[in-house]
VEXGU-497438 format. One record per residue (C-alpha): residue number from 1; residue in three letters; y, z, x. Coordinates in steps of 0.2 Angstrom, whole numbers. Layout:
# VEXGU-497438
@pos NUM | code Ala | north Y | up Z | east X
...
# end
This chain:
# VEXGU-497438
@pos 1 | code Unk | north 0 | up 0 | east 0
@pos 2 | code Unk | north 17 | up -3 | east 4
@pos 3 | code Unk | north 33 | up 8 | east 4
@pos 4 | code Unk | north 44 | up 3 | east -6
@pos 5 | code Unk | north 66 | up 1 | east -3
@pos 6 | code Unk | north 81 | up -6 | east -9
@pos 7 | code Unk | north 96 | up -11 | east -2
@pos 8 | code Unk | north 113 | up 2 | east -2
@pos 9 | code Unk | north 121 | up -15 | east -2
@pos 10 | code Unk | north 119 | up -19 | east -18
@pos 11 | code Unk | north 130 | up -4 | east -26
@pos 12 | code Unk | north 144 | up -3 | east -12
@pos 13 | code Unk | north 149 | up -23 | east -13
@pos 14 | code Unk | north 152 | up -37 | east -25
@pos 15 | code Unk | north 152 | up -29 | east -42
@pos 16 | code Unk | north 154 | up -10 | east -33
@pos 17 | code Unk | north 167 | up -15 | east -22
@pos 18 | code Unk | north 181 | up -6 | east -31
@pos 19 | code Unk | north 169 | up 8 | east -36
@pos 20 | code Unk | north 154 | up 11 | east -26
@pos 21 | code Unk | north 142 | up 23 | east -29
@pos 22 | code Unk | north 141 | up 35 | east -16
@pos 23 | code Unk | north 126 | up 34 | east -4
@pos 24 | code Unk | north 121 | up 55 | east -6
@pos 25 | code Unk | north 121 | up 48 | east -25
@pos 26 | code Unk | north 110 | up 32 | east -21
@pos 27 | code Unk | north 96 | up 41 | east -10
@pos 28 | code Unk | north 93 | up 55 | east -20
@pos 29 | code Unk | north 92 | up 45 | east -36
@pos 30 | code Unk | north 79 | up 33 | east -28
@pos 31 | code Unk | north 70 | up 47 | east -23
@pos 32 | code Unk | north 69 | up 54 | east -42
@pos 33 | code Unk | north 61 | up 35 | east -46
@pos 34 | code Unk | north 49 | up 35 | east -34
@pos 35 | code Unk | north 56 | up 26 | east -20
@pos 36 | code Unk | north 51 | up 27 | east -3
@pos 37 | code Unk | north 67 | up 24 | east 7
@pos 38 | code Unk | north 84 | up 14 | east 6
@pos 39 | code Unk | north 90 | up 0 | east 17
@pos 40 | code Unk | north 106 | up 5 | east 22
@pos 41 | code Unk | north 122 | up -7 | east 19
@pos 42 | code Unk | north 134 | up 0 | east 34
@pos 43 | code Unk | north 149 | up -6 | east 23
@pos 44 | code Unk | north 164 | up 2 | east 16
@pos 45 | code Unk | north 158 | up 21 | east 13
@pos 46 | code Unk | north 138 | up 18 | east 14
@pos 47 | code Unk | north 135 | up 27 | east 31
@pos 48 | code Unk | north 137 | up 16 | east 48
@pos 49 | code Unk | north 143 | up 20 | east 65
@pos 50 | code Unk | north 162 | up 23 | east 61
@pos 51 | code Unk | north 158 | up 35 | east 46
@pos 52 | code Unk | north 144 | up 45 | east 55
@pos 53 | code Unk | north 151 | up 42 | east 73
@pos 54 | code Unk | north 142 | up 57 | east 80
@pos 55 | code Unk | north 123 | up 61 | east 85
@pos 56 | code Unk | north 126 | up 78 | east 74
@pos 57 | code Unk | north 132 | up 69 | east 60
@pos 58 | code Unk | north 119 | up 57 | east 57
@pos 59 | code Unk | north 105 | up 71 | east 62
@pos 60 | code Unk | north 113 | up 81 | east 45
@pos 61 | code Unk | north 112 | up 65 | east 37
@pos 62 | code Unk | north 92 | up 61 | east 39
@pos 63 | code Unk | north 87 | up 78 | east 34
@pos 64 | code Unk | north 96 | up 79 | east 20
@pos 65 | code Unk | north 88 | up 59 | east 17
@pos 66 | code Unk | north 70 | up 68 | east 24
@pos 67 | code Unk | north 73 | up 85 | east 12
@pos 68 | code Unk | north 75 | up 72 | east -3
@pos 69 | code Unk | north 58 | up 63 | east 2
@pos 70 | code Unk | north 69 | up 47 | east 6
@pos 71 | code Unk | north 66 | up 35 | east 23
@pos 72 | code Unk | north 77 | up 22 | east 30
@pos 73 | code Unk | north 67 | up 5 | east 29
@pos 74 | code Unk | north 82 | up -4 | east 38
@pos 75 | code Unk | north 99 | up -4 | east 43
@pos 76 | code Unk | north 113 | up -18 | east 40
@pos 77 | code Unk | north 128 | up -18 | east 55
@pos 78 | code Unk | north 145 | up -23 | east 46
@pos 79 | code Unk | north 145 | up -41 | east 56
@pos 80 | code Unk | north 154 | up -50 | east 45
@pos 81 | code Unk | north 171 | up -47 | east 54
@pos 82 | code Unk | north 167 | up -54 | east 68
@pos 83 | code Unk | north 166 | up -69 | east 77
@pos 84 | code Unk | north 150 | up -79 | east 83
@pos 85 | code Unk | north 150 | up -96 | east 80
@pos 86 | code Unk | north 167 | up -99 | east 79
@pos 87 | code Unk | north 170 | up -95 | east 98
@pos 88 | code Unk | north 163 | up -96 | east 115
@pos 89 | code Unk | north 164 | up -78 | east 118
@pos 90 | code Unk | north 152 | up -67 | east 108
@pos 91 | code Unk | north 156 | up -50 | east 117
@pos 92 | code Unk | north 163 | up -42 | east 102
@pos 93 | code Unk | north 149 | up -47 | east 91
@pos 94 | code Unk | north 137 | up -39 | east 104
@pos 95 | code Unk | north 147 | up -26 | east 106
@pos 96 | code Unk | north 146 | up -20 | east 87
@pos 97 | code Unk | north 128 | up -25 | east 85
@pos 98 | code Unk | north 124 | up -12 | east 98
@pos 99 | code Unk | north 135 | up 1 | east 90
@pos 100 | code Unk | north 124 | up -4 | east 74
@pos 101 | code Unk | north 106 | up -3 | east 86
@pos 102 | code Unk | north 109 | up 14 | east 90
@pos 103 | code Unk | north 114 | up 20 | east 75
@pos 104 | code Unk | north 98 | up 11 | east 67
@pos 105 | code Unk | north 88 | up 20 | east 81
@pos 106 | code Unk | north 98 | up 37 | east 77
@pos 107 | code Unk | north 93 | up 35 | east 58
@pos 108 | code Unk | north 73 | up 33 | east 62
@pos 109 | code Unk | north 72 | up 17 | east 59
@pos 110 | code Unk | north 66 | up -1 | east 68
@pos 111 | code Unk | north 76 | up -14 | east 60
@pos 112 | code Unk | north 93 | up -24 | east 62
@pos 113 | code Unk | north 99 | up -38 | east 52
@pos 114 | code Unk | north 107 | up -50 | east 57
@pos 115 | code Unk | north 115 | up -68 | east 49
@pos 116 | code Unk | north 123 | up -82 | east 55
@pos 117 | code Unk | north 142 | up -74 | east 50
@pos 118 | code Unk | north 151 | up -92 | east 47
@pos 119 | code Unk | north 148 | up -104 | east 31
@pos 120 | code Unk | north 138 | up -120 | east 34
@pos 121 | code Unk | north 152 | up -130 | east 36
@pos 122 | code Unk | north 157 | up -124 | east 50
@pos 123 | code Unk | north 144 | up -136 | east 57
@pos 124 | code Unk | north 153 | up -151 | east 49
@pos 125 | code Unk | north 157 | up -163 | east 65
@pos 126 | code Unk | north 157 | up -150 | east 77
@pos 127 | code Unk | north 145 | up -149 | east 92
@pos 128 | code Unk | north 128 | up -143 | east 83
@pos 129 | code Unk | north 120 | up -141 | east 98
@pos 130 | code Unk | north 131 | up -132 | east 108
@pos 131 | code Unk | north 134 | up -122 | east 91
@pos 132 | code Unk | north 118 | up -118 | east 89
@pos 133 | code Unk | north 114 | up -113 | east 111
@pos 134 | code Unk | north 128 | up -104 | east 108
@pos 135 | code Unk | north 119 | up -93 | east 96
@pos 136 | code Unk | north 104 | up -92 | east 102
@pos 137 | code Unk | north 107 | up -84 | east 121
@pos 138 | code Unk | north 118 | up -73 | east 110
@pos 139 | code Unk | north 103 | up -66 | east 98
@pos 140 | code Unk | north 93 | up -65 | east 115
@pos 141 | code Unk | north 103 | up -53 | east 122
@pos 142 | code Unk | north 105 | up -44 | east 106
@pos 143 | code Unk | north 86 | up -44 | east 106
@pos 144 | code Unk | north 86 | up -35 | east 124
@pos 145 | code Unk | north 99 | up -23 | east 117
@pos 146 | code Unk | north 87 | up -17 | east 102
@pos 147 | code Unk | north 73 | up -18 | east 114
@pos 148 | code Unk | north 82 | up -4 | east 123
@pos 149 | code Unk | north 83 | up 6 | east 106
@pos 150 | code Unk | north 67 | up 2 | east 100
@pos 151 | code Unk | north 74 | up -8 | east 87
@pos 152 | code Unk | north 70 | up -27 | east 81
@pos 153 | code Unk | north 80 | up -42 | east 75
@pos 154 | code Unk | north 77 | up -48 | east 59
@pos 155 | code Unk | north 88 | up -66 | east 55
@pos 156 | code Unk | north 92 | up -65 | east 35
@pos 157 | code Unk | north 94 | up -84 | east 32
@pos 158 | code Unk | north 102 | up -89 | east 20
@pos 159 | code Unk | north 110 | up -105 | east 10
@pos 160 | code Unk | north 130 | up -95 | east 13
@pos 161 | code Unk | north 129 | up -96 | east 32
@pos 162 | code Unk | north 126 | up -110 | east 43
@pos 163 | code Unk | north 110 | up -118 | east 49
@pos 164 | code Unk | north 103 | up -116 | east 33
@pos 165 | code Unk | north 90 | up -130 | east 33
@pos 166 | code Unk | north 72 | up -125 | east 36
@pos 167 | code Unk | north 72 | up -136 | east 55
@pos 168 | code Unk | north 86 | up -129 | east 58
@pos 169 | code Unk | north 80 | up -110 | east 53
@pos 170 | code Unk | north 63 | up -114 | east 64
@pos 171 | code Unk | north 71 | up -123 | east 81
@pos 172 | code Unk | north 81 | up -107 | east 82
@pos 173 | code Unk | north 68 | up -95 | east 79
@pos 174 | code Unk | north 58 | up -103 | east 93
@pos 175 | code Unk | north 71 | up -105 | east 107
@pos 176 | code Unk | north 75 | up -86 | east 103
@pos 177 | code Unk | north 58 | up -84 | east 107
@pos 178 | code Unk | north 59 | up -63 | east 110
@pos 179 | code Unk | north 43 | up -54 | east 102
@pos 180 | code Unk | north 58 | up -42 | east 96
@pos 181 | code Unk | north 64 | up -55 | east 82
@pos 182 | code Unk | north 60 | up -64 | east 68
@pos 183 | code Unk | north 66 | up -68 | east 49
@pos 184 | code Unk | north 68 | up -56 | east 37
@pos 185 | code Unk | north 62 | up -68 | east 21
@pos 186 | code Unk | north 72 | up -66 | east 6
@pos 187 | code Unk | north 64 | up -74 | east -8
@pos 188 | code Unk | north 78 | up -79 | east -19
@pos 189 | code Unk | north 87 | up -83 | east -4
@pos 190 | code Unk | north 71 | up -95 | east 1
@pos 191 | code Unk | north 72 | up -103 | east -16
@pos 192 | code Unk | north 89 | up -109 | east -13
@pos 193 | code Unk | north 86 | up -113 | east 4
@pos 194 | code Unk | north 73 | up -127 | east -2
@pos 195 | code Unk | north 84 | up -131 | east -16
@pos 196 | code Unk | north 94 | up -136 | east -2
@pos 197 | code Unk | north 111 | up -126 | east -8
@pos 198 | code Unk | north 125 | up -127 | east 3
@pos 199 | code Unk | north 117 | up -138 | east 15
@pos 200 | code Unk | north 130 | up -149 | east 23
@pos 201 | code Unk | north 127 | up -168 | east 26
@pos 202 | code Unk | north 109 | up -171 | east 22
@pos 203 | code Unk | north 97 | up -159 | east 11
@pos 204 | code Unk | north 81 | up -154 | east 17
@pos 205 | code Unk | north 73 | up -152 | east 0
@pos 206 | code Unk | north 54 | up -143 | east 1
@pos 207 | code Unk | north 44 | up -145 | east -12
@pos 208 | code Unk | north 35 | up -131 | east -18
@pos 209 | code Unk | north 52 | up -119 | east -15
@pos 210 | code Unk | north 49 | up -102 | east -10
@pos 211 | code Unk | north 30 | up -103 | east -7
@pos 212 | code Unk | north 29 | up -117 | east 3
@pos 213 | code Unk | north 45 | up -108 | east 15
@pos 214 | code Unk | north 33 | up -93 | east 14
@pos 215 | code Unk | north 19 | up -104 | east 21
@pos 216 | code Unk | north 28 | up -113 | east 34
@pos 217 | code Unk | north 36 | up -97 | east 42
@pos 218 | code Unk | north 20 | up -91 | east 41
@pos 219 | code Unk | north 18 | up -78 | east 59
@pos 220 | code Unk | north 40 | up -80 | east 61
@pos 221 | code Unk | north 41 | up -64 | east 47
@pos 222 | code Unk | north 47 | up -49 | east 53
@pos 223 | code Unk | north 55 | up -42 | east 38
@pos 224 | code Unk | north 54 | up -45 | east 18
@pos 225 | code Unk | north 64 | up -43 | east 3
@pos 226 | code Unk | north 58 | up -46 | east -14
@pos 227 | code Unk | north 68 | up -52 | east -30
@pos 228 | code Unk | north 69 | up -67 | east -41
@pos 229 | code Unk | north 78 | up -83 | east -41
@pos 230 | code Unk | north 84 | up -93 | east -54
@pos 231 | code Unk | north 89 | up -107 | east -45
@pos 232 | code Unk | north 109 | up -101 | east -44
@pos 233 | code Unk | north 121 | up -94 | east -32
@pos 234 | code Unk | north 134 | up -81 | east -35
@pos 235 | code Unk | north 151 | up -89 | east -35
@pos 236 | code Unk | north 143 | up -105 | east -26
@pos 237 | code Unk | north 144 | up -94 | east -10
@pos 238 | code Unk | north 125 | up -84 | east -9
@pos 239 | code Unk | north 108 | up -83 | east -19
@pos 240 | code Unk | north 113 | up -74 | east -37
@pos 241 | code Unk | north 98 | up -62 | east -35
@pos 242 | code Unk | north 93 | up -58 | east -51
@pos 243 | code Unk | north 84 | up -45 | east -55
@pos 244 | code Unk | north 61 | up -48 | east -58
@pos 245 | code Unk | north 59 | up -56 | east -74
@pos 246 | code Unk | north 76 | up -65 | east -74
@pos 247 | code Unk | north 70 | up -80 | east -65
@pos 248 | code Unk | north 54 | up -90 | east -62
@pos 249 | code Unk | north 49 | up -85 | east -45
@pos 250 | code Unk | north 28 | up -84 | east -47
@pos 251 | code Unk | north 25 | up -67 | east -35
@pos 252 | code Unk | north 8 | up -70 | east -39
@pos 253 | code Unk | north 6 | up -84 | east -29
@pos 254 | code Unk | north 21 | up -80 | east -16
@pos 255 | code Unk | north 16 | up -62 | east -13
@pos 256 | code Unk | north -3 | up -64 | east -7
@pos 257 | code Unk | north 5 | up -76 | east 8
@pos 258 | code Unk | north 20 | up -64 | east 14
@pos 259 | code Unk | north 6 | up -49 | east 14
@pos 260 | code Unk | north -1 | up -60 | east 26
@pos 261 | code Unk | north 11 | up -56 | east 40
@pos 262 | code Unk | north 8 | up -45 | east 52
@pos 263 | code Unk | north 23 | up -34 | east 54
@pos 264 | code Unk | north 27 | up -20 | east 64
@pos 265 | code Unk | north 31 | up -8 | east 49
@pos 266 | code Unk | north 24 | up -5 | east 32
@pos 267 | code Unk | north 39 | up -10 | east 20
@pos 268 | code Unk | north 43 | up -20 | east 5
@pos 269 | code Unk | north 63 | up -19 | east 1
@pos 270 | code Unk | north 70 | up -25 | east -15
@pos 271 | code Unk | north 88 | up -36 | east -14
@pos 272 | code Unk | north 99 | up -34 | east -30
@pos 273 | code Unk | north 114 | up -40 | east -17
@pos 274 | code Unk | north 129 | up -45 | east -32
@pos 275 | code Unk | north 120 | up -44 | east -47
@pos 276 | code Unk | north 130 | up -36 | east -61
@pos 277 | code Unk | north 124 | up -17 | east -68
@pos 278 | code Unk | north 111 | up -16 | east -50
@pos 279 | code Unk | north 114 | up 1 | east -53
@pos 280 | code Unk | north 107 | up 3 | east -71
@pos 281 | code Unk | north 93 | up -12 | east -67
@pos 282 | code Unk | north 85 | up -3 | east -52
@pos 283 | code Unk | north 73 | up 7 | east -60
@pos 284 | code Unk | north 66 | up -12 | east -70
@pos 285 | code Unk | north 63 | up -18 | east -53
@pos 286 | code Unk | north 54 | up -2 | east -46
@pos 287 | code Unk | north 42 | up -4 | east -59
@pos 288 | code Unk | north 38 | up -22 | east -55
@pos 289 | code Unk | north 39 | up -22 | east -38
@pos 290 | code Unk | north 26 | up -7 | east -39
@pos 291 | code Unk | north 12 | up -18 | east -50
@pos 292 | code Unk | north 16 | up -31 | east -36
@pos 293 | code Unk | north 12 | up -17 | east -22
@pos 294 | code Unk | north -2 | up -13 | east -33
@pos 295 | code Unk | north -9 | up -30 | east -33
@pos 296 | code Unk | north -5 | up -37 | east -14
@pos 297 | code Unk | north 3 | up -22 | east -6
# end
């Protein structure tokens, strides 16, 4: 059996961003429907290096976590600020995805997202290549950084950041090519991806959608988050991430093949990232995503 998560994310920005619910709030309700842990969002006041700078800060904050019965399956660094395809120097990136590796460390767990930061068009008659070295000797050295934290990467593709097209997504993970990193596989964000949304120029449309993503990244898996699709983005920027039983996603057939990674941890995190009322539909997914871990987990 799996343990099962959700991401803080999904009550602190989008729909919450005026009024988040406070993360004490978050963990200890999860904790009363059965969750295992949270994945932490580090923005605004969800906990992340600047709003637990100090080792005796975010000890007091994983007992209380631990006292509630609650773990941290992941931790998300506030990248988005920054610069990382957009320049030639990637210092200040690095810098704030090792504040984020410590503090993931610090809070007992092993995983580090990370995305691509700038939107796909970014791309558009630039230098792809030089784009894409760029990032990779980049996420190389943030992979030697977590390495010394004991952390791993896990890439969150998606169809609102460049190099969205499955080749594109594969070619990097290869030339990364540090045992420390892989894709975190998000299944509404998978659909999308083959639907081809937001991809500049040409589309690489797989058929077969999420499964066949699933399939083809097959062993490249680090990290996976569960939710439906309904073949939409939020705002035309990301996947909507509707809640299970709002889309057509077919878990019965996707699940099976992601059980078949080997990962180096024993999660399964739910994404409700922008969907309206996340708050008050949370416990819905707990129940599906637990006849899921039932069945596959």
């Amino acid at each position: 059996m799996k343990r099962i998560s959700i991401g803080s994310w999904a009550y602190a920005i989008g729909p919450y961003e005026n009024e988040p619910i406070d993360f004490e709030t978050v963990y200890k309700t999860l904790a009363k429907m059965g969750f295992d842990g949270v994945e932490i969002g580090g923005f605004g006041i969800h906990p992340n290096p600047e709003t637990h700078p100090s080792k005796e800060e975010r000890a007091a904050l994983v007992e209380g976590m631990d006292n509630a019965g609650i773990k941290v399956s992941g931790f998300v660094p506030n990248l988005w600020g920054e610069q990382l395809l957009n320049t030639e120097d990637t210092s200040a990136y690095i810098a704030a995805f090792k504040q984020g590796a410590e503090f993931a460390r610090d809070m007992g767990t092993a995983g580090v997202r990370v995305d691509c930061v700038q939107e796909p068009d970014i791309l558009v008659g630039a230098d792809e290549d030089a784009i894409r070295n760029r990032l990779v000797k980049t996420w190389q050295e943030c992979c030697s950084i977590a390495a010394d934290y004991d952390t791993y990467v896990t890439w969150e593709f998606e169809p609102g950041f460049a190099f969205n097209k499955p080749s594109q997504i594969k070619r990097i993970v290869e030339e990364v090519n540090r045992d420390n990193f892989g894709l975190e596989f998000d299944t509404c964000h998978a659909e999308m991806v083959a639907l081809g949304a937001r991809q500049p120029g040409e589309k690489e449309i797989t058929e077969g959608g999420c499964l066949e993503l699933a399939k083809q990244f097959k062993g490249m898996i680090n990290h996976i988050h569960l939710i439906d699709s309904d073949g939409t983005l939020h705002h035309d920027e990301t996947s909507a991430h509707p809640p299970f039983g709002e889309g057509y996603l077919d878990f019965d057939a996707i699940t099976p093949v992601l059980a078949e990674n080997d990962l180096s941890h024993d999660w399964w995190t739910i994404d409700l990232c922008f969907w309206p009322d996340a708050w008050n539909l949370t416990e819905k997914c707990k129940i599906a995503i637990d006849e899921l871990n039932q069945k596959y987990g």
